[in-house]
N, C-alpha and C positions, 0 to 999 in steps of 0.2 A: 666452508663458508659459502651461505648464498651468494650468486648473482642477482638475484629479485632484491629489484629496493621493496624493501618492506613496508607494510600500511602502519606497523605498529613494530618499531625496537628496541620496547620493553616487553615483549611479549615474545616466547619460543613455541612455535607451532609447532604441531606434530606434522608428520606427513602423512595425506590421504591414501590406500589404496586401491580402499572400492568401496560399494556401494550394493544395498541389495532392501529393499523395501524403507521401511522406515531408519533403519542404520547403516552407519559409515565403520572404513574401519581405518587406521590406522596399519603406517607399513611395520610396526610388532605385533600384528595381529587383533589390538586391543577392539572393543565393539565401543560405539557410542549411538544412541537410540537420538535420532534428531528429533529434538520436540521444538526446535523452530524452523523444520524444514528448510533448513539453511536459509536464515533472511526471509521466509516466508516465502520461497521460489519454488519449492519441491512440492508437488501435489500427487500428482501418479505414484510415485516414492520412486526412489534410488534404482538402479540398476538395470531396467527395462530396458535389454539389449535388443528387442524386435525396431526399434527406432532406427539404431544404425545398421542394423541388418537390412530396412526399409529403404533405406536412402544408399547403400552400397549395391542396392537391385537395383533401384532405377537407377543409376551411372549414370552417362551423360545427357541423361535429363534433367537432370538440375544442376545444368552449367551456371556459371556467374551471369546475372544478366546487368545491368547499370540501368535501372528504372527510368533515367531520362530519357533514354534509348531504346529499349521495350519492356513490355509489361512479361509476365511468363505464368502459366497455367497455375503456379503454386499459390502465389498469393490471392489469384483470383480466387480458387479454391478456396482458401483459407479465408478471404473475408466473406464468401457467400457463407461458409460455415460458423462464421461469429455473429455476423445480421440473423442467425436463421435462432440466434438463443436471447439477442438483442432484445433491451425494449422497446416497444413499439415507435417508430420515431426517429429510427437513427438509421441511416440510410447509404453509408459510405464507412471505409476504413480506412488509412495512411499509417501503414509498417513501416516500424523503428528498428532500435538496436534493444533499448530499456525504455526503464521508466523516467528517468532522467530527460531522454531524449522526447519520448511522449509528452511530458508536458511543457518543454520550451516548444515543442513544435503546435501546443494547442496555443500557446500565447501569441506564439505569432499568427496563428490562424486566427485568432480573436482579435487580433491588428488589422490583418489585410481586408476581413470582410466590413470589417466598419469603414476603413480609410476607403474602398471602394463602392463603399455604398454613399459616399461622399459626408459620412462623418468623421473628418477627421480629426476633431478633438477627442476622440474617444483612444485613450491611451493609456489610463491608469487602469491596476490593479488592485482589487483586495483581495486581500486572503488571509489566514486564520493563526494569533501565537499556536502554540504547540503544535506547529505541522509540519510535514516534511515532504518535500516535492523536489529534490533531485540537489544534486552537487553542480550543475554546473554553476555559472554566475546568475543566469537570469533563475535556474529553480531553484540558487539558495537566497534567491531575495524575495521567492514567493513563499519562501518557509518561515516559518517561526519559529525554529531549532536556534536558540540564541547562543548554546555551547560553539554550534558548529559554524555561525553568522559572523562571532567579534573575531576572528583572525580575518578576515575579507570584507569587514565593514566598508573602508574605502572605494572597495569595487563594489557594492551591491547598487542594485536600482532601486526607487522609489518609490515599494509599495505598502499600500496601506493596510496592518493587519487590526483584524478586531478578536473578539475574546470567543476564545472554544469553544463548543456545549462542553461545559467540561462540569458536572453537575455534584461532583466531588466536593470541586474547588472552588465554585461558581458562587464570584458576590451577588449577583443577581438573586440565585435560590436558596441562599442560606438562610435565611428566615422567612422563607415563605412555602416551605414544606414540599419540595420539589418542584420540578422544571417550568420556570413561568415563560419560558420563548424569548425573553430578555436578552438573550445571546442575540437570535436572529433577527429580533428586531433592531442591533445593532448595526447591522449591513445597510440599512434602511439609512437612518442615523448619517452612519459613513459618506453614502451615496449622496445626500444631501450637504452635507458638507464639503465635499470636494466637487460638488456640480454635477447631475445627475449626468450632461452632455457632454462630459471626460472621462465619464464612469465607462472601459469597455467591459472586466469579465470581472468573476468572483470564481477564484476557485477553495475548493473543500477539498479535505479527505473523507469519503461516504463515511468511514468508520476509522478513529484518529489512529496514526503510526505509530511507531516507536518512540517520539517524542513525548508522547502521552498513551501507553498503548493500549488498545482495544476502546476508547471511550466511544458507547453507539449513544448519539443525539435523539432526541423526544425524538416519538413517532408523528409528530405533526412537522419538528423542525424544515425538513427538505420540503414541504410544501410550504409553510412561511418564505424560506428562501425563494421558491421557483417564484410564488405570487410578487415579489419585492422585485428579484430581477424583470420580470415581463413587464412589472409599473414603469420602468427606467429605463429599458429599454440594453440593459445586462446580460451578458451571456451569462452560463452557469456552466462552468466547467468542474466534476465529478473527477477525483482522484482515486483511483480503483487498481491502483500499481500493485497493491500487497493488500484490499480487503476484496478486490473485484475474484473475476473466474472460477467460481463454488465457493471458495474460503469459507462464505458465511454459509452457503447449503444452497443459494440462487446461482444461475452463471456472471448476475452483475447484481453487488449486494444492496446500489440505489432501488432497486425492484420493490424490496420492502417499504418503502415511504412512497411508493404509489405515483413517482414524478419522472420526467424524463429531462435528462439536461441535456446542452446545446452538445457538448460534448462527453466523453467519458475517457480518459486516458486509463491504459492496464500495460501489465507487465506481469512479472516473475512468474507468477502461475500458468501465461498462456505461452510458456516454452519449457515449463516444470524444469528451469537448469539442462537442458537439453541440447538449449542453442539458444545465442542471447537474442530475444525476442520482446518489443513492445509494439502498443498500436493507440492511435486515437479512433475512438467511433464518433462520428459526426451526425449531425440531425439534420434532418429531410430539407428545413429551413436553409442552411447553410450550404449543404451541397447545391441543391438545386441553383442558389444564386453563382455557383461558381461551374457548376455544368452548363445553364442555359444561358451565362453571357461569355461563356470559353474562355473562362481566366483563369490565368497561370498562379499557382500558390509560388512565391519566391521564394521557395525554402529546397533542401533536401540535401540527404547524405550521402555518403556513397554507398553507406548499406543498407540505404532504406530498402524495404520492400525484398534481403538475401534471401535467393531464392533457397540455399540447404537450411535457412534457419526458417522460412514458411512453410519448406517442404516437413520440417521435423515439427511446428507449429501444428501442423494439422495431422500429424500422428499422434500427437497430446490431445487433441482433439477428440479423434477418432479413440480412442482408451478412452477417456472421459466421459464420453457418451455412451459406450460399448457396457461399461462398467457401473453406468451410475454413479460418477465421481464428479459432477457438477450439483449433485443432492445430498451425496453422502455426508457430507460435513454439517450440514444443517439436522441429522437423526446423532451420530457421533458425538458431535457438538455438547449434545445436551448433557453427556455422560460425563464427559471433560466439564461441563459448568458445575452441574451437582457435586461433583468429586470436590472441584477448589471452591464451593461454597463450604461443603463439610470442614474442608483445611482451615477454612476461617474462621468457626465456630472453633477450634482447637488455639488456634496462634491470636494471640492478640496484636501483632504486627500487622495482620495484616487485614489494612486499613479496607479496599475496596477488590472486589471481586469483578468483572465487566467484558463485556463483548459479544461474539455471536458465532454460532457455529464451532469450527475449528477457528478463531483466532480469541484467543485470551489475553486479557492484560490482569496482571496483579502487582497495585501498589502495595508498601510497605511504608510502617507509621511506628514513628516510636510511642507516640501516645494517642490510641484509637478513638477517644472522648475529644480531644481535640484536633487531631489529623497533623499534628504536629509531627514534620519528616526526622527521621534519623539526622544526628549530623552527618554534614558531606565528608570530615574528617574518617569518618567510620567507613566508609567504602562499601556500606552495605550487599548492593548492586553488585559489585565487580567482586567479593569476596564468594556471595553465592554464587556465582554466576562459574565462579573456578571449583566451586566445593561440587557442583552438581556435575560439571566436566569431569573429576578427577573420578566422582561414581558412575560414571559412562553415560550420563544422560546430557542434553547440552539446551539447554534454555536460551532465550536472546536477551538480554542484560538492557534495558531500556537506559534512553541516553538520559545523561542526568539531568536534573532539573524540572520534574515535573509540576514543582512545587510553584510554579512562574517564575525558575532561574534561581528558587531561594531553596537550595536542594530538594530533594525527592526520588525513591527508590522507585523501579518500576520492573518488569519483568516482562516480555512477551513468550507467549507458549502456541507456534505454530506451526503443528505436526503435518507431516502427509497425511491428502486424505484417504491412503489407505489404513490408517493409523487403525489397530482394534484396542477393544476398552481395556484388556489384559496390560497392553504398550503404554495407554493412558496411566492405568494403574501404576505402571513404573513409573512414570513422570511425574505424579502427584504425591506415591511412596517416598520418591526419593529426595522431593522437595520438602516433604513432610521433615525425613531425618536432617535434614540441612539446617534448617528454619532451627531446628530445635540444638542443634549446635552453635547457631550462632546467638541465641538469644537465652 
C-alpha cells in the first residue's frame, strides 16, 4: 500500500521507471510512447542524462542561494538567455517554481505597479471561460475551468471572465461564416462596464489549454486585444505555461499575432520536466518603473529564482538552441496536422481538428452537423484516453466540458519535440483503431 496520498483513488498507476526519448517505461518493462509529453512539459524528450551529469560537474557551484539575499550566476544566465529569444519589449525575468506560481506572481505584479503608480482603483481582473491558469486560489479564479472552480467557489476572487475565441462554439460566428472579433471586442464591453479606472490586467492563454485544447484565436485577435488594453490603460498578460517555449515552432507562440504583452508567463517546457521551473517575462514599461524608482515587488518564494533548477533551466536551453528544438515543432507540427485532419475525413466523431505546431486539440461529436457532444454518461473522453494507454500510447484526456459545462469530449496530443513523423504515425494509428472501437 502506498504512502502517497493520491491525486486520484479510483485510478491504479503503474510505476515509472525510465525514460528515454519520446517514451516511458513502466517498472514490467511495458513501453508507452508520450504523445502529451507528460502535461505538455517534456520538449527535449525523456532521458537526457547529460543534464544531471551537467549539474553533478559543477558541485558547489550551484549551492542553494535565498534570492532575497543574493542573486547567483545561473538565473542571470538563464534570463539573459530567454530575453535573447524574447519579443521585442520585454526586458526582465522573475523565476518561479511553475506555472501556477507564474501567474499569481504576474497578478500581483499587475497590482503593485498600478497601486504605485498611484492608481489605486485598478484591481480587478478579466479573464477568459475555458481557461486555465493554475490551481492555486487566486489562478483558479482567473480560470474558467468551471469542473474544477464549483468545489472552491466560496474561496474564489472576483473575476470577470468573457467568452473564448472559441470559433467552434462561438455564438458570435455561428451565422456569420467565421471569426467576426466579437470575442475580443468583448474585453472592451467588460472594461466599460466595470470602469475602465478599476480595470488592472486581462489575462489570456496565447493558445487555449486543456479546458478547450488547442483553440488558436483569428490572426487579428491579439492585436484587437493589445489596441483595447493600451485605450484603458490594461495590462495584457499572455499565458504561455503549456503553448509558450517552441511548442508552437516560435520560443513564445504570441510572436505569431505580431504583439507584445506587458507580460508573458511560461512554464513546463522551459525546464522540459527536469526541474520544476516557471518565469514571468516582463516589458521594458514595467521594469523600468520599478528599476528607476527602486522598488521592491512585495512578493516572493523561497524558491524563486533555485539555483539547480536555473542551472538545469539553461541546459534545456542550451539543447534547444543546439538542436533546433525551439523551430522544430512548427516543420513536425504540420505532419501531426495533416495526419488528424485525414483521421477526420474517416471518423465522423470527430467534430474539430485545431492548433499549432506540436500542440493539438481534438474535439469529439456525437452529431458532426450539429456539434452536438457525446453524452457525459458515456465517458467518452476518459474511456479513450484508457483504450490508447492500454496500446502503449498515452494522450491527455481534455477536462470535460468543453461544450460551456454542458459536456464535451476533447483530447490534447503534446509530443516532445523531438517526436519523428514515424512516432506521430503511432499516435494517429493508434487513435484511429480506438475511435473505431468505440464508435
Amino acid at each position: 500500500m502506498s504512502s502517497v496520498f493520491s491525486r486520484d483513488y479510483a485510478s491504479e498507476l503503474p510505476m515509472m521507471a525510465r525514460g528515454s526519448g519520446v517514451y516511458v517505461y513502466d517498472d514490467t518493462g511495458k513501453a508507452y510512447l508520450d504523445g502529451m509529453g507528460s502535461a505538455g512539459v517534456v520538449g527535449i524528450g525523456h532521458g537526457r542524462t547529460e543534464i544531471y551529469d551537467a549539474l553533478a560537474k559543477a558541485g558547489d557551484t550551484v549551492t542553494f542561494a535565498y534570492t532575497a539575499t543574493f542573486s547567483h550566476p545561473w538565473q542571470e544566465k538563464l534570463a539573459a538567455s530567454i530575453l535573447s529569444v524574447a519579443p521585442e519589449g520585454i526586458d526582465s525575468v522573475y523565476f518561479v517554481s511553475g506555472g501556477s506560481e507564474a501567474n499569481e506572481t504576474a497578478l500581483k505584479l499587475a497590482r503593485q505597479y498600478h497601486l504605485d503608480r498611484g492608481d489605486a482603483q485598478r484591481h480587478k481582473i478579466i479573464s477568459r471561460w475555458q481557461s486555465y491558469h493554475g490551481v492555486t486560489i487566486a489562478t483558479l479564479s482567473l480560470s474558467g475551468r468551471t469542473s474544477w472552480r464549483t468545489p472552491y467557489t466560496p474561496y474564489l476572487l472576483p473575476v470577470i471572465h468573457i467568452a473564448p475565441p472559441y470559433e467552434y462554439r462561438c455564438a458570435y460566428c455561428r451565422d456569420n461564416g467565421g471569426c467576426t472579433l466579437d470575442c475580443a471586442d468583448e474585453l472592451e464591453k467588460a472594461i466599460n462596464l466595470e470602469g475602465p479606472e478599476t480595470v488592472a490586467a486581462f489575462f489570456a492563454e496565447t493558445i487555449v489549454g486543456t479546458t478547450a485544447a488547442g483553440l488558436v484565436p483569428h490572426k487579428d485577435y491579439y492585436k484587437r486585444v493589445r489596441e483595447i488594453c493600451d485605450r484603458y490603460g490594461v495590462l495584457f498578460i499572455a499565458d504561455e505555461v503549456l503553448a509558450g517555449y517552441g511548442r508552437t515552432g516560435k520560443p513564445f507562440a504570441i510572436s505569431d499575432w505580431d504583439v507584445t504583452p506587458d507580460m508573458i508567463t511560461c512554464g513546463k517546457a522551459i525546464g522540459s520536466g527536469y526541474a520544476p521551473l516557471g518565469a514571468v517575462l516582463v516589458n521594458e514599461r514595467i521594469t523600468d518603473f520599478f528599476r528607476s524608482n527602486r522598488k521592491r515587488f512585495v512578493h516572493g518564494f523561497t524558491y524563486s529564482g533555485h539555483p539547480a533548477s536555473c542551472f538545469i533551466g539553461q541546459q534545456v536551453f542550451d539543447i534547444m538552441t543546439r538542436e533546433g528544438l525551439f523551430a522544430r515543432p512548427g516543420e513536425i507540427g504540420k505532419y501531426l496536422s495533416s495526419r488528424l485532419q485525414e483521421l477526420q475525413q474517416r471518423h465522423s466523431c470527430i467534430g474539430d481538428v485545431r492548433g499549432k505546431g506540436l500542440y493539438a486539440g481534438v474535439e469529439f461529436v456525437a452529431d458532426r452537423s450539429t456539434r452536438q457532444p457525446f453524452p457525459v454518461e458515456k465517458a467518452f473522453t476518459s474511456r479513450l484516453v484508457a483504450l490508447m494507454r492500454e496500446r502503449g500510447v498515452i494522450v491527455g484526456g481534455g477536462v470535460p466540458g468543453a461544450n460551456f459545462g454542458k459536456g464535451g469530449d476533447h483530447i490534447q496530443i503534446t509530443p516532445p519535440y523531438v517526436v519523428s513523423e514515424e512516432e506521430i504515425d503511432i499516435i494517429v494509428d493508434t487513435l484511429d483503431e480506438v475511435i473505431t472501437e468505440l464508435t
